[in-house]
PDB file of N, CA, C and O in Angstrom:
ATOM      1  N   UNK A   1      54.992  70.070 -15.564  1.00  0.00           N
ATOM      2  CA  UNK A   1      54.251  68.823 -15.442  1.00  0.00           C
ATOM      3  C   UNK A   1      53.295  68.928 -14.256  1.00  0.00           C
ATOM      4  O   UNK A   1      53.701  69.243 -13.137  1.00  0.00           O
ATOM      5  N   UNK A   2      52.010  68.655 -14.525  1.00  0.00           N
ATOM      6  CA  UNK A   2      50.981  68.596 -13.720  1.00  0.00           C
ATOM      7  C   UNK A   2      51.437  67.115 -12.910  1.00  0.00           C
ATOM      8  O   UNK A   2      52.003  66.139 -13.402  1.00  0.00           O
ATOM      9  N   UNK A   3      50.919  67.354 -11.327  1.00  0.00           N
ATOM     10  CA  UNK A   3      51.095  65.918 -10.530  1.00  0.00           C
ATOM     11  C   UNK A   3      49.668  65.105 -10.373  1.00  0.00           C
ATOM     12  O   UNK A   3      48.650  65.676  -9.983  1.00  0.00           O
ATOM     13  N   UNK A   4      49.721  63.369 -10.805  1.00  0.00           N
ATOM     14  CA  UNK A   4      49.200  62.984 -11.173  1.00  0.00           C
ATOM     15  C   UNK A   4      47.815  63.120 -10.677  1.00  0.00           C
ATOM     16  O   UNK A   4      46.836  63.223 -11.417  1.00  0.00           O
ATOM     17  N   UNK A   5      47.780  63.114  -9.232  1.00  0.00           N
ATOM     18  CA  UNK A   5      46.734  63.467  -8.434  1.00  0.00           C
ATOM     19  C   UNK A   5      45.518  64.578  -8.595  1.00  0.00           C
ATOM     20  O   UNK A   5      44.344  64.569  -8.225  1.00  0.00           O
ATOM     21  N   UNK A   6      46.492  65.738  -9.463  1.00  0.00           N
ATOM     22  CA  UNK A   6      45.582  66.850  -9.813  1.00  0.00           C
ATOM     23  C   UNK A   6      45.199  66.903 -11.283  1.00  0.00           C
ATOM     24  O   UNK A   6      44.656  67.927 -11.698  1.00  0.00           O
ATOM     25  N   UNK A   7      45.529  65.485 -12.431  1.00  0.00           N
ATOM     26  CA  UNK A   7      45.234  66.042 -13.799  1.00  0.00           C
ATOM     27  C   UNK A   7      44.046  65.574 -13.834  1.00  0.00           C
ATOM     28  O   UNK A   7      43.853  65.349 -15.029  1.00  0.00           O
ATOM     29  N   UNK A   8      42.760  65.173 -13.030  1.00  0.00           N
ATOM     30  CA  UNK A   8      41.578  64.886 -13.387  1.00  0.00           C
ATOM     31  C   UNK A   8      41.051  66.605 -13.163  1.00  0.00           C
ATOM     32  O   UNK A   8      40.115  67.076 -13.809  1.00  0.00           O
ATOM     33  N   UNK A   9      41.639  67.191 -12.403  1.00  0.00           N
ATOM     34  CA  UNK A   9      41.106  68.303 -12.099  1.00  0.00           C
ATOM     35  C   UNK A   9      41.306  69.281 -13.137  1.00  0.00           C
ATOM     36  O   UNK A   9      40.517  70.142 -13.527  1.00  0.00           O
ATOM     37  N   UNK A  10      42.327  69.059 -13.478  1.00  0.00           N
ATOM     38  CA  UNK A  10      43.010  70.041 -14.720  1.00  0.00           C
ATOM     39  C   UNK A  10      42.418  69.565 -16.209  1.00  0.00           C
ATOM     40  O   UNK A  10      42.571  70.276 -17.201  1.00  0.00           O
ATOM     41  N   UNK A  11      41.959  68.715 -16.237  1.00  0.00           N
ATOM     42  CA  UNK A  11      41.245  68.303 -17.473  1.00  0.00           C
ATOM     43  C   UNK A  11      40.255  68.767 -17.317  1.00  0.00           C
ATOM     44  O   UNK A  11      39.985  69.535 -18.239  1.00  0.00           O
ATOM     45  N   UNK A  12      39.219  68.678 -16.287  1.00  0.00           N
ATOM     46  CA  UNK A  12      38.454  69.007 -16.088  1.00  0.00           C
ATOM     47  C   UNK A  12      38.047  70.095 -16.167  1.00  0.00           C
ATOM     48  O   UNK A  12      36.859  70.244 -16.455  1.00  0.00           O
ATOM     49  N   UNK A  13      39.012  71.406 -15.906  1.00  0.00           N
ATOM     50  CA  UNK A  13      38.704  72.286 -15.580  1.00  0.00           C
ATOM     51  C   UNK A  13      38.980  72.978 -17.166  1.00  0.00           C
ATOM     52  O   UNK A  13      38.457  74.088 -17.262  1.00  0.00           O
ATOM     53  N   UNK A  14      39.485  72.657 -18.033  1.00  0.00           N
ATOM     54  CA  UNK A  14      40.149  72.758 -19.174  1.00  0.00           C
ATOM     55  C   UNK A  14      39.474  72.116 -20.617  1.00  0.00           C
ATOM     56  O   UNK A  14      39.786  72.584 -21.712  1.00  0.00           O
ATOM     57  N   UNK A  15      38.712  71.221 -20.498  1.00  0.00           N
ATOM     58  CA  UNK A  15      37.720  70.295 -21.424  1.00  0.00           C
ATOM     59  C   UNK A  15      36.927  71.471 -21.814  1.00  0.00           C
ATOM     60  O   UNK A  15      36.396  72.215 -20.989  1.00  0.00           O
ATOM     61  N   UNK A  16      36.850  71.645 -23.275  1.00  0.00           N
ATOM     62  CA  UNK A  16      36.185  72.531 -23.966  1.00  0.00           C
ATOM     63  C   UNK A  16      35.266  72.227 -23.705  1.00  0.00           C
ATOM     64  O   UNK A  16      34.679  73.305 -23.612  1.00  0.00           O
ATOM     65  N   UNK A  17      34.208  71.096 -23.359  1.00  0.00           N
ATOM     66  CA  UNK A  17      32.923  70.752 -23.547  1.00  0.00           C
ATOM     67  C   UNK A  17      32.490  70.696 -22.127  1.00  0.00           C
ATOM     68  O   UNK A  17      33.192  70.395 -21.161  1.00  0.00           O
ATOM     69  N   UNK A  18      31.316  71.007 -22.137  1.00  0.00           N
ATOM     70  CA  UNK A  18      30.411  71.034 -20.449  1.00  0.00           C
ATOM     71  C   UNK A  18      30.612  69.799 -20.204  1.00  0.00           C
ATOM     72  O   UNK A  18      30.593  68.909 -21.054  1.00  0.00           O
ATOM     73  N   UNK A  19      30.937  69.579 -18.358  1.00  0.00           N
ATOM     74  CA  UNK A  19      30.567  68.821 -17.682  1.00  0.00           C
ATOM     75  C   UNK A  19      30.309  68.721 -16.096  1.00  0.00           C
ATOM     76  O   UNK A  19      30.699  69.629 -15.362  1.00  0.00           O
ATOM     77  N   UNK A  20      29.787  67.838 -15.701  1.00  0.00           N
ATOM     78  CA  UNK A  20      29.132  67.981 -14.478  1.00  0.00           C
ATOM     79  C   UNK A  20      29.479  66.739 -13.563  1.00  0.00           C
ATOM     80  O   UNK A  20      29.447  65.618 -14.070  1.00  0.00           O
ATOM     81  N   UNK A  21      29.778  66.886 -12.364  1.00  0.00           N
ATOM     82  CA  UNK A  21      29.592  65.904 -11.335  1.00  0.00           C
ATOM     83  C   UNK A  21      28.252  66.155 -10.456  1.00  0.00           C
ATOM     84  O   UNK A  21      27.527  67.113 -10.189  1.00  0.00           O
ATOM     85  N   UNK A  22      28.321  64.733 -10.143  1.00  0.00           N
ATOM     86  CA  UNK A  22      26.764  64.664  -9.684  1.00  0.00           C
ATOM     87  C   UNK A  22      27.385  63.574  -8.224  1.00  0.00           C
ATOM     88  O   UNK A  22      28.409  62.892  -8.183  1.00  0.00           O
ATOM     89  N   UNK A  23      26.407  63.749  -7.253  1.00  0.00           N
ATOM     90  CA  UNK A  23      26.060  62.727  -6.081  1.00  0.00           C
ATOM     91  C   UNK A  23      24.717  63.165  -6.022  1.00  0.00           C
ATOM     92  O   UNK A  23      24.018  64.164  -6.190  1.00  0.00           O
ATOM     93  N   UNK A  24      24.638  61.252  -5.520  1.00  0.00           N
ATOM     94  CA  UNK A  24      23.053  60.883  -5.639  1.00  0.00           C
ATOM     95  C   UNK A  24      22.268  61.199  -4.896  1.00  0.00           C
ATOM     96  O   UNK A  24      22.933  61.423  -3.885  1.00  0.00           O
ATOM     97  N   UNK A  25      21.199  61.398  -4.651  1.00  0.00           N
ATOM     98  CA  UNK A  25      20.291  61.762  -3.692  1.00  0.00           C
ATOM     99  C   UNK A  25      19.254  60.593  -3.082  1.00  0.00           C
ATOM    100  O   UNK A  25      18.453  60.115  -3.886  1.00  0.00           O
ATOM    101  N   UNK A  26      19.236  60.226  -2.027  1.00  0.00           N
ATOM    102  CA  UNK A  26      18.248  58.968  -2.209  1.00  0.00           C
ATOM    103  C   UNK A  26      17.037  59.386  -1.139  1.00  0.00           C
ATOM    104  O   UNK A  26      17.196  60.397  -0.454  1.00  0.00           O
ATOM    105  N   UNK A  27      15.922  58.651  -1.022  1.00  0.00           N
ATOM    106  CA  UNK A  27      14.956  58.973  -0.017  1.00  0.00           C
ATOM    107  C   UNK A  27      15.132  57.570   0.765  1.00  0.00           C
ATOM    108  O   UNK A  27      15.780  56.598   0.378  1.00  0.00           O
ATOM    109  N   UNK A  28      14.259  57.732   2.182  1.00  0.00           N
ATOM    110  CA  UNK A  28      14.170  56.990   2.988  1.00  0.00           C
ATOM    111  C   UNK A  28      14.507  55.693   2.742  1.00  0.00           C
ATOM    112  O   UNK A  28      15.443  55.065   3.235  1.00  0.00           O
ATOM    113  N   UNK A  29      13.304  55.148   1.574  1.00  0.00           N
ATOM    114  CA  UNK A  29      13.400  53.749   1.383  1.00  0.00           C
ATOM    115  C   UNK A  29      14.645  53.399   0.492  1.00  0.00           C
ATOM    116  O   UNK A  29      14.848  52.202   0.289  1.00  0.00           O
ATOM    117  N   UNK A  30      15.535  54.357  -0.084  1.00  0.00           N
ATOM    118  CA  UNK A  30      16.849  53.885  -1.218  1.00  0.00           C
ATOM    119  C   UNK A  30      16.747  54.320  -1.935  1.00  0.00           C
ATOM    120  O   UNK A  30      17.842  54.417  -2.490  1.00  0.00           O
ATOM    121  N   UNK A  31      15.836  54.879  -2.580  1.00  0.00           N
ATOM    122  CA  UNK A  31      15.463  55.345  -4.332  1.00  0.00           C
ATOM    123  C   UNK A  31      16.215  56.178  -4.587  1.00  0.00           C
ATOM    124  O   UNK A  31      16.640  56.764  -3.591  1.00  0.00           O
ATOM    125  N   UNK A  32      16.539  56.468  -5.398  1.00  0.00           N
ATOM    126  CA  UNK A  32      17.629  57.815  -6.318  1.00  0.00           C
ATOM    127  C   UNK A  32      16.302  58.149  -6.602  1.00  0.00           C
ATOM    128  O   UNK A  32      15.401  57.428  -7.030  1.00  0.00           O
ATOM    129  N   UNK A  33      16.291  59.996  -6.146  1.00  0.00           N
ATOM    130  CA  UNK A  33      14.957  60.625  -6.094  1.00  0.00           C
ATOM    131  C   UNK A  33      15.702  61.983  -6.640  1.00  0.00           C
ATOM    132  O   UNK A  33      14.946  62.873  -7.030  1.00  0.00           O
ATOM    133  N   UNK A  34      17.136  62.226  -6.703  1.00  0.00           N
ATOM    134  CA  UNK A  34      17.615  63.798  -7.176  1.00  0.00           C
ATOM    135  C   UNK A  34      19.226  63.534  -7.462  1.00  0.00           C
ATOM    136  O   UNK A  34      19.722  62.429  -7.241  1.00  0.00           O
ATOM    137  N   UNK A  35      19.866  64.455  -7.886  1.00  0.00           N
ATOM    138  CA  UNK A  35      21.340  64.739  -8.120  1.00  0.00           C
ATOM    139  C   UNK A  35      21.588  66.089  -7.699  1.00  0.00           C
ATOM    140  O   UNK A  35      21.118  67.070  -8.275  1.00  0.00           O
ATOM    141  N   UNK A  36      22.547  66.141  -6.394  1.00  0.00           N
ATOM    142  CA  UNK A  36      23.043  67.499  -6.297  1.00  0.00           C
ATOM    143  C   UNK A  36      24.490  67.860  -7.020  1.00  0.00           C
ATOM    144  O   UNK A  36      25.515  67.249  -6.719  1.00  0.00           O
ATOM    145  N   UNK A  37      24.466  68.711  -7.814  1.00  0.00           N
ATOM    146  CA  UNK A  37      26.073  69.131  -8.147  1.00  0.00           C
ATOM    147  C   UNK A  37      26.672  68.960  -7.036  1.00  0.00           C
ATOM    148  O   UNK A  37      26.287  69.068  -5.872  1.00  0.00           O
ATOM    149  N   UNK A  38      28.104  68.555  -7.712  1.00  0.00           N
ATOM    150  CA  UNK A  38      29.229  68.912  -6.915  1.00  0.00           C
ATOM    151  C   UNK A  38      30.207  70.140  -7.858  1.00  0.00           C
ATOM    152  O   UNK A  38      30.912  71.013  -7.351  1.00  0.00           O
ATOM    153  N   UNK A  39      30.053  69.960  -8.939  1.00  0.00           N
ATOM    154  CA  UNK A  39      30.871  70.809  -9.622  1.00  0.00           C
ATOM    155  C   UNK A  39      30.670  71.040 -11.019  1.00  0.00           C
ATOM    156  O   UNK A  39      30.612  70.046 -11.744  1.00  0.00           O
ATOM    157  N   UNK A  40      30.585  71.874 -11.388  1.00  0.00           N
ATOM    158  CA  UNK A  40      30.210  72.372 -12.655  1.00  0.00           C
ATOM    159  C   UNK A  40      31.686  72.731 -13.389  1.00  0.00           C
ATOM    160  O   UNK A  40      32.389  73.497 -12.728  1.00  0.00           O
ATOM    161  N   UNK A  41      32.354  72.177 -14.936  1.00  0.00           N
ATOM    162  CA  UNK A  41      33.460  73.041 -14.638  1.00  0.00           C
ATOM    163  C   UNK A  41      33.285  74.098 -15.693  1.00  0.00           C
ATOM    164  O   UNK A  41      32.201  74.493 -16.122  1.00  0.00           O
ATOM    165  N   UNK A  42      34.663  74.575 -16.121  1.00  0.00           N
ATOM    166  CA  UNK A  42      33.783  76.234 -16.777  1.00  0.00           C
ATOM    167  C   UNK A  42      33.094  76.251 -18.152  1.00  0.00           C
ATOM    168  O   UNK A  42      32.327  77.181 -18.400  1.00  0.00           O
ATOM    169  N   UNK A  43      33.239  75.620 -18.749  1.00  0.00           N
ATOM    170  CA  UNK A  43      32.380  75.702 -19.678  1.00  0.00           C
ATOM    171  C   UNK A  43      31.114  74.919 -19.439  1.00  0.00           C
ATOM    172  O   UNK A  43      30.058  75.407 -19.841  1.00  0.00           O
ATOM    173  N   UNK A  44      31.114  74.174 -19.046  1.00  0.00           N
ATOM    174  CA  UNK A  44      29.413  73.629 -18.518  1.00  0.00           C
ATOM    175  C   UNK A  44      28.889  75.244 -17.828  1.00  0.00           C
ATOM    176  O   UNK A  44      27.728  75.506 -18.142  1.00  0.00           O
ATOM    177  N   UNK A  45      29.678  76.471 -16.836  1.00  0.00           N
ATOM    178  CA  UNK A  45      29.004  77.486 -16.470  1.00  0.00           C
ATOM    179  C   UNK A  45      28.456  77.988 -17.469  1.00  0.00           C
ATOM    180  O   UNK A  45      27.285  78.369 -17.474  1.00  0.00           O
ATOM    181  N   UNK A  46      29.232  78.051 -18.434  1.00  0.00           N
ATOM    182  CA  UNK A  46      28.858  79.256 -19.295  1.00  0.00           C
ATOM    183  C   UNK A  46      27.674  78.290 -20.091  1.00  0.00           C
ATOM    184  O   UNK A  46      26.653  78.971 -20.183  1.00  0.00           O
ATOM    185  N   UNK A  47      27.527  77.272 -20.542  1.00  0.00           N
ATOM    186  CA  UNK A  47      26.375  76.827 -20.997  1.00  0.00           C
ATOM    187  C   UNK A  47      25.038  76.589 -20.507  1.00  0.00           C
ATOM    188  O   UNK A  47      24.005  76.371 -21.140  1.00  0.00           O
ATOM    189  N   UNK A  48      25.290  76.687 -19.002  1.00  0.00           N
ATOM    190  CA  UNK A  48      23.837  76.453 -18.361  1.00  0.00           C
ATOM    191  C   UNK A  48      23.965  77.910 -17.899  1.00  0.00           C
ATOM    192  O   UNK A  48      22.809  78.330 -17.852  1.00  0.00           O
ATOM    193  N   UNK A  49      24.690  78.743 -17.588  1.00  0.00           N
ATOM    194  CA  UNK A  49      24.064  79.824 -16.991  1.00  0.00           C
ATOM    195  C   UNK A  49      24.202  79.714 -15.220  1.00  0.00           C
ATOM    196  O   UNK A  49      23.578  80.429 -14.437  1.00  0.00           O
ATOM    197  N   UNK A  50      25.161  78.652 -14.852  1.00  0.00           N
ATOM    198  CA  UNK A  50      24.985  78.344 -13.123  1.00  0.00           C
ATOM    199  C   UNK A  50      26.807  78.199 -12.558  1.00  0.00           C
ATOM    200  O   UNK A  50      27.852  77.823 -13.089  1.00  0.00           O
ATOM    201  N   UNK A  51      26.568  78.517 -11.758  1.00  0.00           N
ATOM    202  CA  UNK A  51      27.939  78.643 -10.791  1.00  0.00           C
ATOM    203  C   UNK A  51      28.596  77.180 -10.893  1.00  0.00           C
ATOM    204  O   UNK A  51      28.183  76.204 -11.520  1.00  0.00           O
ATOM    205  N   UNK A  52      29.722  77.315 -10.104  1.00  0.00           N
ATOM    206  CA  UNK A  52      30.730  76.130 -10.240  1.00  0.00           C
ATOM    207  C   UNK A  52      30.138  75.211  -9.404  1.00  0.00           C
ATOM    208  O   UNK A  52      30.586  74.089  -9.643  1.00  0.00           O
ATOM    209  N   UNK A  53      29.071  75.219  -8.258  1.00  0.00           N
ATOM    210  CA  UNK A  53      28.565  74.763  -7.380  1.00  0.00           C
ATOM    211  C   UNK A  53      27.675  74.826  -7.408  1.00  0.00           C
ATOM    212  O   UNK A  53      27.401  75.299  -6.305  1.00  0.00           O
ATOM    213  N   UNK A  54      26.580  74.657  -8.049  1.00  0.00           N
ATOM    214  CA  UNK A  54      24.890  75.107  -8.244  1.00  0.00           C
ATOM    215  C   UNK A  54      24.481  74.723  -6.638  1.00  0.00           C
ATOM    216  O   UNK A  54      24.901  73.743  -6.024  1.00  0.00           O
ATOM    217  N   UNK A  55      23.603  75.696  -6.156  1.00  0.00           N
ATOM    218  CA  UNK A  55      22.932  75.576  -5.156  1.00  0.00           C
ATOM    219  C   UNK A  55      21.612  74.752  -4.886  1.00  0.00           C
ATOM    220  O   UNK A  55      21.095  74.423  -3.818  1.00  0.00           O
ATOM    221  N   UNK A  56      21.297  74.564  -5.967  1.00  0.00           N
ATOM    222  CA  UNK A  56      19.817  73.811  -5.676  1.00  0.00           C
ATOM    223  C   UNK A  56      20.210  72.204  -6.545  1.00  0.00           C
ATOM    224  O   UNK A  56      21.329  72.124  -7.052  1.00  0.00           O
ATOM    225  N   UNK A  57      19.367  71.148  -6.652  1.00  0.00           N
ATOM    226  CA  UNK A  57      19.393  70.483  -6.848  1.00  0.00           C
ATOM    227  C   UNK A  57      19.021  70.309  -8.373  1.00  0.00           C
ATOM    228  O   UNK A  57      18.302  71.099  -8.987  1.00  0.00           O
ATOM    229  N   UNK A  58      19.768  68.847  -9.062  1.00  0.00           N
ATOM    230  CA  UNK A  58      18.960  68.507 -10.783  1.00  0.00           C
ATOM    231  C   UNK A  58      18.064  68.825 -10.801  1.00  0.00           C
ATOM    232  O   UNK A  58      17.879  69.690 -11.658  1.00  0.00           O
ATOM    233  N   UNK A  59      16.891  68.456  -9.986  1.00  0.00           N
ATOM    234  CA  UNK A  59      15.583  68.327 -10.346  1.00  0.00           C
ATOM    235  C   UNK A  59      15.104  69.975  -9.969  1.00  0.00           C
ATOM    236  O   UNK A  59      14.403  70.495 -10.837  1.00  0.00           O
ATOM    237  N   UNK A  60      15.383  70.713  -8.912  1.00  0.00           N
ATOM    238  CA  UNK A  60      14.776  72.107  -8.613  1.00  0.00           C
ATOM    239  C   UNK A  60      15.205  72.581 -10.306  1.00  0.00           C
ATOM    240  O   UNK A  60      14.461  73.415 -10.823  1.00  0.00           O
ATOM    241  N   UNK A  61      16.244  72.113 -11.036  1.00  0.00           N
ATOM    242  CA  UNK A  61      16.810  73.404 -11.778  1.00  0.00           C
ATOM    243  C   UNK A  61      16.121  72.051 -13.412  1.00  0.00           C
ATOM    244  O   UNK A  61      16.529  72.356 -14.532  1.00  0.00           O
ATOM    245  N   UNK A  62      15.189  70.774 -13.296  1.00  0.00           N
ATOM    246  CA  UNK A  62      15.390  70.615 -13.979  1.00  0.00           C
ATOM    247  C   UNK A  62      13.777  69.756 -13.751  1.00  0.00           C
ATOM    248  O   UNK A  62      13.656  68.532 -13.794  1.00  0.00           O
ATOM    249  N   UNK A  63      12.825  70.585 -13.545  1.00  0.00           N
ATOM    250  CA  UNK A  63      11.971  69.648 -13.018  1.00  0.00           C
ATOM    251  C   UNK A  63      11.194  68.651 -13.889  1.00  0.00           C
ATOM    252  O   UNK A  63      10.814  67.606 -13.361  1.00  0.00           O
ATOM    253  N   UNK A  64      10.957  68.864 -15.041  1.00  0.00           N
ATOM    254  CA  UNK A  64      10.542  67.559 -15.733  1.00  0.00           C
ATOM    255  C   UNK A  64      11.437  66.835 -16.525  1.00  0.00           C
ATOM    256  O   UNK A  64      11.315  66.743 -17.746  1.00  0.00           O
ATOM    257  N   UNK A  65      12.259  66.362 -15.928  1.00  0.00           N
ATOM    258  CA  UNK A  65      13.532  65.416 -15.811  1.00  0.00           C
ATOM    259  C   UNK A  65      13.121  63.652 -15.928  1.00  0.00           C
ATOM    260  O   UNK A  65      13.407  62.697 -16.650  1.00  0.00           O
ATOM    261  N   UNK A  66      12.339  63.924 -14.815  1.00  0.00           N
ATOM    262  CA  UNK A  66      12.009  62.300 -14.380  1.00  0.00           C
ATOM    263  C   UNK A  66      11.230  61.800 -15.313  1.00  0.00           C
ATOM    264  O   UNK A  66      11.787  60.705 -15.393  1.00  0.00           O
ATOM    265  N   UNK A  67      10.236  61.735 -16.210  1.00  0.00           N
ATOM    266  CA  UNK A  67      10.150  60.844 -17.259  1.00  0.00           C
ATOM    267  C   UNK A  67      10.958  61.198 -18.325  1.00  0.00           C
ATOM    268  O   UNK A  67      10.380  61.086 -19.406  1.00  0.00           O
ATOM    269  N   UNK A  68      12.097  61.586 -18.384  1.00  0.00           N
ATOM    270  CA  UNK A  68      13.061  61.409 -19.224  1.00  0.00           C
ATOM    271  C   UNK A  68      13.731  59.424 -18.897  1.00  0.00           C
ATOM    272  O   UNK A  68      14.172  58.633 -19.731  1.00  0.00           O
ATOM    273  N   UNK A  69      13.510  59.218 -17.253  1.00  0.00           N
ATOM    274  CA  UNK A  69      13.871  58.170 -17.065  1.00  0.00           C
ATOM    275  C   UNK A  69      15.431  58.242 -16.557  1.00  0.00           C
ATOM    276  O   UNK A  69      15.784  57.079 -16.363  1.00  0.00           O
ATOM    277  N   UNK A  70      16.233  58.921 -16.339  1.00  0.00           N
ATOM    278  CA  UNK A  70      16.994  59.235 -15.760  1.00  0.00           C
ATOM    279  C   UNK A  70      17.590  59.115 -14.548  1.00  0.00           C
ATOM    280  O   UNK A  70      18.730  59.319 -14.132  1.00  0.00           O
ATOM    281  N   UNK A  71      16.166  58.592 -13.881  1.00  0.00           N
ATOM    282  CA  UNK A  71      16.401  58.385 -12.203  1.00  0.00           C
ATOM    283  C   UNK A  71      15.585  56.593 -12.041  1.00  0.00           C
ATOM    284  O   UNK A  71      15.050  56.414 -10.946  1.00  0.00           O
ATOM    285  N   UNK A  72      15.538  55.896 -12.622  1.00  0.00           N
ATOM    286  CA  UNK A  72      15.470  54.862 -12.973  1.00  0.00           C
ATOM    287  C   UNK A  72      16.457  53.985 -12.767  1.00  0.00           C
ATOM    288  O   UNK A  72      16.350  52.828 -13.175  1.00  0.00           O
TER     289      UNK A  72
END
């Protein structure tokens, strides 16, 4: 039995399907202007091609993003 504290992690890490955590990025005045990973888990690696921790930011790795509307 997994302890309760760690089964978001263990799902996570275990979920056939990509996923991603994100924190927000804001500029001076407040705006949500980017998303840096926090964690990629493994199958989101293998679908984008990027580490468990991507180094650069959404937008460096995703730059015409913003009129998708996303950061809205």
């Amino acid at each position: 039995m997994v302890p309760a504290d760690n089964s978001l992690n263990v799902f996570f890490d275990l979920v056939p399907t990509g996923a991603a955590l994100y924190a927000p990025i804001y500029d001076a005045d407040g705006e949500l202007v980017d998303f840096r990973f926090t964690r990629l888990n493994p199958a989101g690696q293998r679908l984008l091609g990027l580490p468990a921790q991507p180094p650069r930011s959404f937008r460096e790795y995703y730059p015409t993003s913003e009129p998708t509307g996303i950061f809205a």
